[in-house]
C-alpha positions as CSV (number, residue, x, y, z in Angstrom):
1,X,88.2,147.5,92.3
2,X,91.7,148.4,92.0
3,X,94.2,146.8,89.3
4,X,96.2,145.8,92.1
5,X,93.5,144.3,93.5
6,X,92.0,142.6,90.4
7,X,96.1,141.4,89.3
8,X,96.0,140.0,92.9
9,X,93.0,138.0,92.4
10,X,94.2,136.9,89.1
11,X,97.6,135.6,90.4
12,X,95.7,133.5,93.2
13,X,93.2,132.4,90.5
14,X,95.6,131.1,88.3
15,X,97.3,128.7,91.0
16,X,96.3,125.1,90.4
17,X,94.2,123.7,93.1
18,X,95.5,120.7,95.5
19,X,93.7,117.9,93.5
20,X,94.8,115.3,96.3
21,X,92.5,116.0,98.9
22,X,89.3,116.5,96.4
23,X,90.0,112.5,95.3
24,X,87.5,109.9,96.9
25,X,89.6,108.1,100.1
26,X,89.8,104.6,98.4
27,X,91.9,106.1,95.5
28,X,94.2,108.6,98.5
29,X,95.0,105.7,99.9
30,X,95.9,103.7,96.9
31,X,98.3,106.4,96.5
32,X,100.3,106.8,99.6
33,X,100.4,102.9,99.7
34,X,102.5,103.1,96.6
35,X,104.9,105.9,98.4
36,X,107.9,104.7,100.3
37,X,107.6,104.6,104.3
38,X,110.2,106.7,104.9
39,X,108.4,109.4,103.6
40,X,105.1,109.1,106.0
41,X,106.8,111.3,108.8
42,X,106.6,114.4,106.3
43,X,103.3,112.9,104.6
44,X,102.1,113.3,108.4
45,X,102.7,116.7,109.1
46,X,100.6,117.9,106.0
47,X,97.3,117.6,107.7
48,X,95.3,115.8,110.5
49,X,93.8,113.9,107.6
50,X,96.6,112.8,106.7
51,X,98.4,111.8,110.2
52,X,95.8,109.3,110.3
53,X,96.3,107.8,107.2
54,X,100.0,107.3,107.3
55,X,98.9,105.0,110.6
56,X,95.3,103.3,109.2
57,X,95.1,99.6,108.6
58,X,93.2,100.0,105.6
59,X,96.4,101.8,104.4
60,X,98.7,99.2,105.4
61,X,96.0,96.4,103.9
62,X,96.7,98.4,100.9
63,X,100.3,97.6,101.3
64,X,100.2,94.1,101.6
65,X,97.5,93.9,98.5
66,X,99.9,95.8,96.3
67,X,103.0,94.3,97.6
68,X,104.1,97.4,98.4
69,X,105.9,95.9,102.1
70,X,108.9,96.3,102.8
71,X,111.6,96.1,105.6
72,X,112.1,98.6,108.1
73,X,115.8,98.3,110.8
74,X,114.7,99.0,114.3
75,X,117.4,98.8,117.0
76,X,117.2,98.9,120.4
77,X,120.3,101.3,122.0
78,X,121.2,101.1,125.3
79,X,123.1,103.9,127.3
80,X,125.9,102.7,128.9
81,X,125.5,105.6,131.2
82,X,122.3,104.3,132.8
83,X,121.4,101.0,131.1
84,X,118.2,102.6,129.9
85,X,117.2,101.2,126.6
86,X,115.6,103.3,124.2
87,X,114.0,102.6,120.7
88,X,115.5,104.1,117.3
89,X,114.7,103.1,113.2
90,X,117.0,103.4,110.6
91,X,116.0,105.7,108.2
92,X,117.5,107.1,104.9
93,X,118.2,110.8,104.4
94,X,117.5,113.6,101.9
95,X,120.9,113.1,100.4
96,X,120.8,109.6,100.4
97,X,122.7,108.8,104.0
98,X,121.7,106.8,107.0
99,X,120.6,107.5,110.5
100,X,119.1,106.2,113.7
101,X,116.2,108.1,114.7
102,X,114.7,108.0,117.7
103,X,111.0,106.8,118.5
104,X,110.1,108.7,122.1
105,X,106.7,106.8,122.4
106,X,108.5,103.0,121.8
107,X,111.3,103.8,124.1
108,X,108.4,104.6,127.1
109,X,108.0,100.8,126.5
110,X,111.3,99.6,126.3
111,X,112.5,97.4,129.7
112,X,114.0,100.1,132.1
113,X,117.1,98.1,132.7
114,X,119.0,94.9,131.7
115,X,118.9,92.9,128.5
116,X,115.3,92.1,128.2
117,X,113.9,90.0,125.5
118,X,112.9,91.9,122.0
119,X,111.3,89.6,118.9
120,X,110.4,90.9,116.1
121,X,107.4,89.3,114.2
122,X,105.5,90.9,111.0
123,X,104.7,94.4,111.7
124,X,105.2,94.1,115.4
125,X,107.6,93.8,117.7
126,X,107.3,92.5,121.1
127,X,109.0,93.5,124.0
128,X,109.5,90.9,127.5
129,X,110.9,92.5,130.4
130,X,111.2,91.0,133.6
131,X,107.4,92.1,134.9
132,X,105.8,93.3,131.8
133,X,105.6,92.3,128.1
134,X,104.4,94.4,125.3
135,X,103.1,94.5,121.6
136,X,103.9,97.3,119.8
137,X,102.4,97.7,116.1
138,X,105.1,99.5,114.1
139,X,102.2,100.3,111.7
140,X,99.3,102.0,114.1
141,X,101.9,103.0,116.2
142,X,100.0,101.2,119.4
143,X,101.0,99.3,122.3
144,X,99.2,96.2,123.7
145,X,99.7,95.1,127.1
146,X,100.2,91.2,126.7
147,X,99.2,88.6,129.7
148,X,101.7,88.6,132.8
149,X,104.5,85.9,132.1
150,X,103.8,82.5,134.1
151,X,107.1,82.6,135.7
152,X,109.5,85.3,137.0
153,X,112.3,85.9,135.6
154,X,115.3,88.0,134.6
155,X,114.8,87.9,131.1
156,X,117.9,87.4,128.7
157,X,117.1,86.3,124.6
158,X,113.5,85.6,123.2
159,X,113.4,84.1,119.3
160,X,110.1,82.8,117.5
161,X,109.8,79.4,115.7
162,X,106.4,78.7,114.2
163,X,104.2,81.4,116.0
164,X,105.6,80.6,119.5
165,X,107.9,82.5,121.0
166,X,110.8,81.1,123.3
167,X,111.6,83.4,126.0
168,X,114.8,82.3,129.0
169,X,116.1,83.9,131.2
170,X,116.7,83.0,134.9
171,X,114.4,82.6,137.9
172,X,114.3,84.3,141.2
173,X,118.1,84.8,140.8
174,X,118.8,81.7,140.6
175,X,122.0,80.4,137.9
176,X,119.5,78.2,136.1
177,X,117.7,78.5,132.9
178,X,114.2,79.0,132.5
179,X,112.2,79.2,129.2
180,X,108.8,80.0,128.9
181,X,106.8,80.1,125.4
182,X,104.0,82.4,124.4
183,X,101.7,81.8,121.9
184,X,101.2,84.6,119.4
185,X,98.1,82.8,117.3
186,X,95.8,82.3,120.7
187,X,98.3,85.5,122.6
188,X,98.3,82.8,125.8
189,X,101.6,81.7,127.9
190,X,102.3,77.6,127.7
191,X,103.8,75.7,130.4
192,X,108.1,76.8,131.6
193,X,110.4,74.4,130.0
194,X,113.7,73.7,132.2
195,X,116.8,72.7,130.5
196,X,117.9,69.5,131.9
197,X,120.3,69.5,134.9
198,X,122.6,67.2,133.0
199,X,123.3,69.8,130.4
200,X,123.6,72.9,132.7
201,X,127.1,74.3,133.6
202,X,127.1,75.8,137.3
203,X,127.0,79.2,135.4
204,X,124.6,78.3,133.2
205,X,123.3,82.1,132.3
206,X,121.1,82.3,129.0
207,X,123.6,84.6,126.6
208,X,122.9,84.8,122.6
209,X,120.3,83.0,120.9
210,X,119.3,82.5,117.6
211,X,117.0,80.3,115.4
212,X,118.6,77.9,112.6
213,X,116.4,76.0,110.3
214,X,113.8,75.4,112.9
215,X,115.7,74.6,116.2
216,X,117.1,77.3,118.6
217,X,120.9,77.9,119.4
218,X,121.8,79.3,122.7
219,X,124.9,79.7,124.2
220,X,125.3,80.3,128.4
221,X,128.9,81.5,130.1
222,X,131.3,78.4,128.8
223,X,128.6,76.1,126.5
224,X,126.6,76.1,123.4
225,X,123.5,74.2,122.8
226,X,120.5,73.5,120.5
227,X,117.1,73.0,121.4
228,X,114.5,71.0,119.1
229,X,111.0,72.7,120.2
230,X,108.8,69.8,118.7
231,X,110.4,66.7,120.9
232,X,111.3,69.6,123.4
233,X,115.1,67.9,123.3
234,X,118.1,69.7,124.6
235,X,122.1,68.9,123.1
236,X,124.8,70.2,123.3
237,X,126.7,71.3,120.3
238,X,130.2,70.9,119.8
239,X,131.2,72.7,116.7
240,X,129.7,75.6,117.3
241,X,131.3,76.2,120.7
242,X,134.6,76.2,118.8
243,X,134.1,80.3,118.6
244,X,132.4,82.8,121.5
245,X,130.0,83.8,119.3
246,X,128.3,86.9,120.1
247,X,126.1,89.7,119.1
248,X,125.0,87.8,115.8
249,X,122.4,87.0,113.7
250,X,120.8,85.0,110.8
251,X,120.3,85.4,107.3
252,X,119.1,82.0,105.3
253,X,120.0,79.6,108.0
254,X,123.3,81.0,108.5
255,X,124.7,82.3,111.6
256,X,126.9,86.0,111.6
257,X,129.0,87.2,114.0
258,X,132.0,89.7,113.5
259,X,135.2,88.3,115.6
260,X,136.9,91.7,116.7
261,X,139.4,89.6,117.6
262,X,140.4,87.8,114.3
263,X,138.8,91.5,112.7
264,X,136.8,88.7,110.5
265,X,133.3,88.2,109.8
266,X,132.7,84.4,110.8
267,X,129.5,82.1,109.5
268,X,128.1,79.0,111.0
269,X,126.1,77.0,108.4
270,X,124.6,73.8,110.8
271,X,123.8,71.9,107.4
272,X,128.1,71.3,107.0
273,X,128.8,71.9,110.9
274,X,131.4,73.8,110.1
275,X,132.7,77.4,110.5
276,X,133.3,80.0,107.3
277,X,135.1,83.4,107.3
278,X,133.0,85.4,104.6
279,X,135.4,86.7,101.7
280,X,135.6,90.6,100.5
281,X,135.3,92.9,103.4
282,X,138.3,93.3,104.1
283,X,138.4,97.3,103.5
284,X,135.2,97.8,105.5
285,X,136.2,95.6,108.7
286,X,139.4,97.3,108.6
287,X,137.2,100.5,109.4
288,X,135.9,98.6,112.9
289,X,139.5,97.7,113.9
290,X,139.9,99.9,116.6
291,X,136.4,99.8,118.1
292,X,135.7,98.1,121.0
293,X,132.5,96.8,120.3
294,X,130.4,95.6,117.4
295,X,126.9,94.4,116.4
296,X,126.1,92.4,113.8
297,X,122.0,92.5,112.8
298,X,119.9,91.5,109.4
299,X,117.0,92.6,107.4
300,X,115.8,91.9,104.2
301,X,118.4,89.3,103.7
302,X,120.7,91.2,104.0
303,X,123.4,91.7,107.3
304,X,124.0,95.1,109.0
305,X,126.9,95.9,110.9
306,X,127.7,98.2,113.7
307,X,130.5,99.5,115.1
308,X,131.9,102.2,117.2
309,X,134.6,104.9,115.7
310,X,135.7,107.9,118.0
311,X,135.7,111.5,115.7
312,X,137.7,113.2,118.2
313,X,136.2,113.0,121.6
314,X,132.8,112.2,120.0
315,X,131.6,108.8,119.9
316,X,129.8,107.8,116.6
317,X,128.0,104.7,115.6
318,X,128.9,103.5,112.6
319,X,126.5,101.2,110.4
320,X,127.3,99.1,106.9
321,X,124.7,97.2,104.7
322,X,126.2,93.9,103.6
323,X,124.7,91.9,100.8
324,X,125.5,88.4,100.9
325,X,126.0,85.4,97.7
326,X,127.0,81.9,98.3
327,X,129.3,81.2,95.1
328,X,130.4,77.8,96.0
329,X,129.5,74.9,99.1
330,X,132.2,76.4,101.2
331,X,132.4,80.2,100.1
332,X,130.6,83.4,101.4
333,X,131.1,86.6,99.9
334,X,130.0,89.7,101.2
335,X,129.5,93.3,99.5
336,X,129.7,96.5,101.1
337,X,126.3,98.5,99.9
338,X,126.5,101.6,102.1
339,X,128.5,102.6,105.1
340,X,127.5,106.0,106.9
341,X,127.6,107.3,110.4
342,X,124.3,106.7,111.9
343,X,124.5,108.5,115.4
344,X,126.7,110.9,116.6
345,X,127.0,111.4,120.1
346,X,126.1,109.5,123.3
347,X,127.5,106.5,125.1
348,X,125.6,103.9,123.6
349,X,125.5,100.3,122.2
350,X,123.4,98.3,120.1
351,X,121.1,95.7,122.6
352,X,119.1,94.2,119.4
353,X,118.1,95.2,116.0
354,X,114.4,93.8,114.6
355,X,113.4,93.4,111.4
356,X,110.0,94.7,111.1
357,X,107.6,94.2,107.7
358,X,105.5,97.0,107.2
């Protein structure tokens, strides 16, 4: 043998040996359930073994056991160019930015056109169109075809409270509300609950909605109203009609919206039935001045917004993480934590962000 031959063989020799894939499975996955989930794209594309790990339950089992969860920003995008609506998660960079990436085998399942109903719950989010609805299992990265809605119906908002969730829209083209509720414990549709003529304007059409401490807030083309699910009561509500809220969300009972018009961020809290302007983002709304469109969406208890800014003739999405304290009854501060631009390119707008536990 040559002593190129045998210093070749040495060199190899002396490389350590991968020790990872010599370890029994139970104590792998232990592992890679400590590791952060942004990280299981690359984790994926270091073997076959390991691209079905990264989507096992017994990994994510491992998660919950450990306490290892944590909160993961979908968004729904639509393109204002066709109205298709395609499915993107926000996900943190190598150098510590932000971006939307998109997900090719959600947006296949994503309601061709119009609003559509999204809902996140857990690890999955569930998607009502106007013929289908879908489970998708942010986890396995699966898709469940769910029972056919009882009723037909272009669908507008959907929102859970306790397990059920509350999906209106309106029938057979008709300009009043419908809701229909499905069950996610028993996966079954209930019975179609109909707003009560008395409440409905003539152009009643199911806009925002959100969920407040148990009851759900809905606003159509000129009112706002509440709905208690367990007497299945309708009202109106007064106070929270003084604003057009829109594109909002909720973080502790509160309700979010950014007013592009008053370039504040407003909060309704329904314990005082009153309106608040949160304090100490001024330098970051002044950013979204000039855009003509915003989104305001939470995870993790905490609010993200987004907001269009032109670099150029390139459109770019803009996104900031907010964290929120309540230092008095009346007062809402709210930090800036990050603020990066998130997609570059395209025509499109923000249809609804999910906050998925995985």
């Amino acid at each position: 043998m040559s002593s190129k031959t045998r210093s070749k063989n040495k060199v190899k020799s002396s490389e350590p040996p991968s020790l990872i894939p010599s370890l029994p499975e139970d104590i792998i996955v232990d592992i890679l359930a400590r590791v952060g989930r942004c990280y299981y794209p690359k984790l994926s594309l270091v073997s076959k073994h390991f691209r079905s790990l990264v989507t096992s339950h017994e990994l994510y089992s491992r998660r919950l056991l450990l306490g290892c969860t944590e909160h993961c920003l979908y968004v729904v995008l639509c393109n204002r160019e066709n109205y298709k609506n395609h499915c993107y998660v926000l996900c943190r960079k190598a150098n510590g930015n932000h971006s939307l990436v998109l997900i090719p085998s959600f947006s296949n399942y994503m309601p061709r056109k119009g609003k559509g109903g999204f809902v996140a719950v857990g690890s999955r989010i569930y998607v009502f169109g106007r013929l289908n609805a879908t489970s998708i299992d942010c986890r396995s990265q699966t898709v469940h075809l769910l029972p056919s809605m009882n009723v037909t119906m272009s669908v507008s908002v959907a929102d859970i409270i306790d397990g059920k969730i509350y999906v209106s829209g309106c029938c057979n083209n008709q300009r009043k509300m419908v809701m229909t509720v499905f069950n996610t414990e028993t996966q079954m549709w209930e019975p179609k609950k109909t707003a009560p003529e008395t409440l409905m304007s003539d152009c009643m059409w199911p806009g925002d909605c959100v969920v407040l401490a148990g009851k759900m807030y809905m606003q159509d083309d000129i009112n706002s109203f509440v709905f208690e699910p367990k007497e299945s009561k309708w009202e109106t509500e007064k106070t929270l009609n003084m604003f057009r809220w829109k594109d909002e969300c909720v973080v502790d009972d509160v309700l979010y919206y950014y007013d592009c018009v008053w370039e504040v961020l407003r909060a309704y809290d329904p314990k005082e039935s009153g309106w608040l302007v949160v304090n100490g983002l001024e330098e970051l709304l002044a950013q979204a001045r000039f855009s003509d469109w915003s989104y305001t969406g939470s995870y993790g208890r905490k609010l993200v917004l987004f907001f269009w800014k032109m670099t150029g003739k390139t459109r770019v999405i803009r996104c900031a993480e907010i964290s929120l304290e309540r230092r008095q009854e009346k007062e809402i501060w709210g930090k800036s934590e990050w603020c990066d631009d998130v997609l570059v390119g395209g025509d499109f707008f923000v249809r609804k962000s999910l906050d998925v536990i995985v």
